[in-house]
N, C-alpha and C positions, 0 to 999 in steps of 0.2 A: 625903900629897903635897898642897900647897896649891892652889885652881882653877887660880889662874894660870899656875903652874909645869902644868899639866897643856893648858891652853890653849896652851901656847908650845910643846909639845909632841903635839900631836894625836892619839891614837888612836881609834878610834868607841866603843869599851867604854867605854874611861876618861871622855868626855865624856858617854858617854847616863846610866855612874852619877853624874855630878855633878848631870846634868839631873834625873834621878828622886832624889834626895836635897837637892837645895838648890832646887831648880824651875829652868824656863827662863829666869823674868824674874833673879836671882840671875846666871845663869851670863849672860844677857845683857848686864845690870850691869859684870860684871867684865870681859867682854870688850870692851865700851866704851870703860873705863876704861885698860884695855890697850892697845888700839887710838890712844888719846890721847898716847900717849906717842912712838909710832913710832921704837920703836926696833928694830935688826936681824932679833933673834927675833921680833917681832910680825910685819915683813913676812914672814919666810920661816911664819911660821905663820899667816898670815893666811887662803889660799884655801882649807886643809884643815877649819882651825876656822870660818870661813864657811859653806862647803859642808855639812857637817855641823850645823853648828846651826840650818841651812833645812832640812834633812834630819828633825832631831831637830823643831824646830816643827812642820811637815808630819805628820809621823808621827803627833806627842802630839794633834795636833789633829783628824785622823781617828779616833784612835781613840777622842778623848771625843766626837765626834757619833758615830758607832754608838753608844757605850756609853746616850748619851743624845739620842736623835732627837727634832727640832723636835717643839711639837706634841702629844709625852703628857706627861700629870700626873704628875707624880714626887709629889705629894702623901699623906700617910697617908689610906689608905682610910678 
């Protein structure tokens, strides 16, 4: 199933695998480009694939500061 088609269709699985296999800026990308169009399906899929991709940003992005906290040397010892 292609991003888009899955964008116009919202579910949270569906969009966090396209997030974790294509990245965020991609699915952001495409949603942009979707959103340009304005047509039917984008508005009725708009607030769900919105919501969700602040959801999905939020998320990815907390967990890459825990993973890597300001501050240590990730350098080889």
């Amino acid at each position: 199933m292609g991003i888009r088609r899955v964008l116009l269709r919202p579910r949270f699985g569906r969009l966090l695998d396209i997030a974790l296999r294509f990245g965020l800026d991609r699915f952001r990308r495409e949603w942009n480009e979707l959103e340009a169009d304005a047509t039917p399906g984008v508005c009725l899929g708009r607030p769900t694939s919105e919501a969700i991709l602040r959801n999905l940003e939020t998320g990815l992005a907390a967990t890459a500061a825990r993973a890597h906290p300001p501050g240590q040397d990730y350098s080889p010892g």
